[in-house]
C-alpha positions as CSV (number, residue, x, y, z in Angstrom):
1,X,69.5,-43.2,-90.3
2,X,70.3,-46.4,-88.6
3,X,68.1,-49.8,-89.0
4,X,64.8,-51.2,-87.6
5,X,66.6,-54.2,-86.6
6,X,69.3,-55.9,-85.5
7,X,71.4,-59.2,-87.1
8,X,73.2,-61.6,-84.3
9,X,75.3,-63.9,-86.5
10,X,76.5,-67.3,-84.9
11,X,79.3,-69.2,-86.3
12,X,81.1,-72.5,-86.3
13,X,84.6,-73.0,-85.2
14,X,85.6,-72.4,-88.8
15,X,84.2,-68.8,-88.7
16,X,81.1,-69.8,-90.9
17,X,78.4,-68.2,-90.4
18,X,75.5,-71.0,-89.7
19,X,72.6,-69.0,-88.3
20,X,71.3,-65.2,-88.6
21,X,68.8,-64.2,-85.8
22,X,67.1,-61.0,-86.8
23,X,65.6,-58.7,-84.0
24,X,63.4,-55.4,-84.0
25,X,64.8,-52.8,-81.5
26,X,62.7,-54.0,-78.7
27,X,64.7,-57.1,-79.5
28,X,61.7,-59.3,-80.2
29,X,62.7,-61.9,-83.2
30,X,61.7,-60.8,-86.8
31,X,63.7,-64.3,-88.3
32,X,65.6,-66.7,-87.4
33,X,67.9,-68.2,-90.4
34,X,69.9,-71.0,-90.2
35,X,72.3,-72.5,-92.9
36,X,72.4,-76.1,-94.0
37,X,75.7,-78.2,-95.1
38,X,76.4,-81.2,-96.0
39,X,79.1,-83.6,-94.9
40,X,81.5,-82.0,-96.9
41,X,81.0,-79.2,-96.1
42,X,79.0,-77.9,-99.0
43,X,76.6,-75.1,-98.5
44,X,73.2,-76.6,-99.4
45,X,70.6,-74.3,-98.0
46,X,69.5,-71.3,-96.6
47,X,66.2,-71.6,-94.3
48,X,64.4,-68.6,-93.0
49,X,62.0,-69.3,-89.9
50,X,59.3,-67.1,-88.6
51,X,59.2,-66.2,-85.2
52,X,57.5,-69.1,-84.1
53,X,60.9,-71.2,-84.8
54,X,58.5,-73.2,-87.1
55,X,57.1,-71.7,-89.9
56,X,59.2,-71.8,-92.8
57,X,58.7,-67.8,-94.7
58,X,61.8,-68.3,-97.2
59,X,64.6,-70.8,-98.2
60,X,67.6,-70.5,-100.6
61,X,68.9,-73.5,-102.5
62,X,72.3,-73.8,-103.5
63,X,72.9,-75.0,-106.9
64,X,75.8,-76.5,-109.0
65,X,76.5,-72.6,-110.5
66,X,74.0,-70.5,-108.2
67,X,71.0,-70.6,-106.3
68,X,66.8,-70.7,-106.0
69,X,65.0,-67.9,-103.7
70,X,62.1,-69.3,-102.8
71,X,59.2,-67.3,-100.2
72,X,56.0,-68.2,-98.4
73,X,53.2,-67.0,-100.1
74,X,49.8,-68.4,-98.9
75,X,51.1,-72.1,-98.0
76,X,53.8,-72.9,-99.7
77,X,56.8,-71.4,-100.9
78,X,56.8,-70.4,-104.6
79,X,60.1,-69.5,-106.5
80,X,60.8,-66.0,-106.9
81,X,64.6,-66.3,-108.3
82,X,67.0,-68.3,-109.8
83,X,70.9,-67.2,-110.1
84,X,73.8,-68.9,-112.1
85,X,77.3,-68.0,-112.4
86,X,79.6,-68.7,-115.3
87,X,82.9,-67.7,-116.2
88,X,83.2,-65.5,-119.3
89,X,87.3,-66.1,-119.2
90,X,88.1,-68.7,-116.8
91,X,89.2,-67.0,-113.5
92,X,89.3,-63.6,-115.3
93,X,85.7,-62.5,-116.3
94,X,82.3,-63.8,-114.9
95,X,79.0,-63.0,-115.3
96,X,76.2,-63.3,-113.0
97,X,72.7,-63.8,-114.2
98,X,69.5,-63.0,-112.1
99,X,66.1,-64.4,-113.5
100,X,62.8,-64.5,-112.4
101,X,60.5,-67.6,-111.3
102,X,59.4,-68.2,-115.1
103,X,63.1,-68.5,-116.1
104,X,62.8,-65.4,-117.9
105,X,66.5,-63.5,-117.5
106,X,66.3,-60.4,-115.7
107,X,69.0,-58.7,-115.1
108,X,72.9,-59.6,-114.9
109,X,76.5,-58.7,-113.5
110,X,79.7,-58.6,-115.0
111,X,82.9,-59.0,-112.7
112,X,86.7,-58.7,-113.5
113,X,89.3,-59.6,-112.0
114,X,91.6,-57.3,-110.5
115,X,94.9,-58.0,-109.1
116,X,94.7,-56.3,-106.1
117,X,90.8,-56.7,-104.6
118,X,90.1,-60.4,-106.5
119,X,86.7,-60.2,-108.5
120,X,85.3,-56.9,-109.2
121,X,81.9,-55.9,-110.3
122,X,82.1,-53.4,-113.9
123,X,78.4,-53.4,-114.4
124,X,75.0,-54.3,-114.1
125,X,73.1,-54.9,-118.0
126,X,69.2,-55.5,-118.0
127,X,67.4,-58.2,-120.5
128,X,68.5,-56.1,-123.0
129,X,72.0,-55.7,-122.6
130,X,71.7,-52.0,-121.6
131,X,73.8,-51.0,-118.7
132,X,72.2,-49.3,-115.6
133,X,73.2,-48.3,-112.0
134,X,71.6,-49.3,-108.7
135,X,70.3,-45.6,-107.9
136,X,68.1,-45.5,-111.5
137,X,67.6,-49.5,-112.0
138,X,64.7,-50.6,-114.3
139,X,61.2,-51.6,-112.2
140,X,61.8,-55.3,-113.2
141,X,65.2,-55.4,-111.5
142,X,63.4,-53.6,-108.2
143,X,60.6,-56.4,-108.3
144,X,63.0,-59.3,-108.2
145,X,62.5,-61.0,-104.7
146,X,65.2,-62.4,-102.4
147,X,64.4,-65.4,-100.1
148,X,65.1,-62.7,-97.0
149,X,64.2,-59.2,-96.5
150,X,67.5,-59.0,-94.1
């Protein structure tokens, strides 16, 4: 089954990606996203604009160790996700913890490091610290919004 849609990704001279256009099949624009960085070079947000190239429907905010999802609901965009990273075993083991909008942790990831493919997901735990898989994952995992559908 292929997609509804279509992604054209744009890109600097360095290769990074700086904006996602996202079309239906009659190539009419679904989104337009386009990444913000600062001076340095620091990736500092991701914006998602509606159609009209003005209406702002999500954003991601880069953080110190993650990010904030945040989507349009009504008139203003409410938080739906925070992220944060942290190394269990510096440069060896990190975990990756996915809460929702009241701070309350959700779910999160444990990665390894492994010699020959770099950092290397060994499982996903709920709340409770029981492992699950991606095909069978609690509702409360499901429920957790992204800033993008695409």
């Amino acid at each position: 089954m292929s997609d509804d849609f279509v992604k054209i990704y744009y890109r600097n001279t360095d290769d990074v990606t700086c904006r996602i256009l996202v079309l239906d099949k009659e190539n009419n624009i679904i989104q337009d996203e386009l990444s913000e960085y600062s001076s340095d070079g620091k990736h500092i947000a991701d914006v998602v604009f509606a159609p009209d190239h003005i209406t702002i429907i999500g954003m991601r905010q880069y953080t110190e160790n993650g990010f904030k999802d945040f989507r349009r609901i009504g008139n203003e965009l409410v938080l739906t996700q925070i992220q944060t990273n942290e190394w269990l075993e510096p440069e060896q083991k990190a975990k990756v913890s996915f809460y929702n909008a009241n701070g309350d942790l959700v779910f999160y990831d444990i990665f390894e490091k492994d010699d020959d493919c770099g950092m290397v997901i060994v499982g996903s735990f709920d709340k409770n610290d029981t492992q699950f898989f991606w095909d069978d994952s609690p509702d409360e995992v499901k429920l957790l919004q992204s800033y993008s559908d695409y």
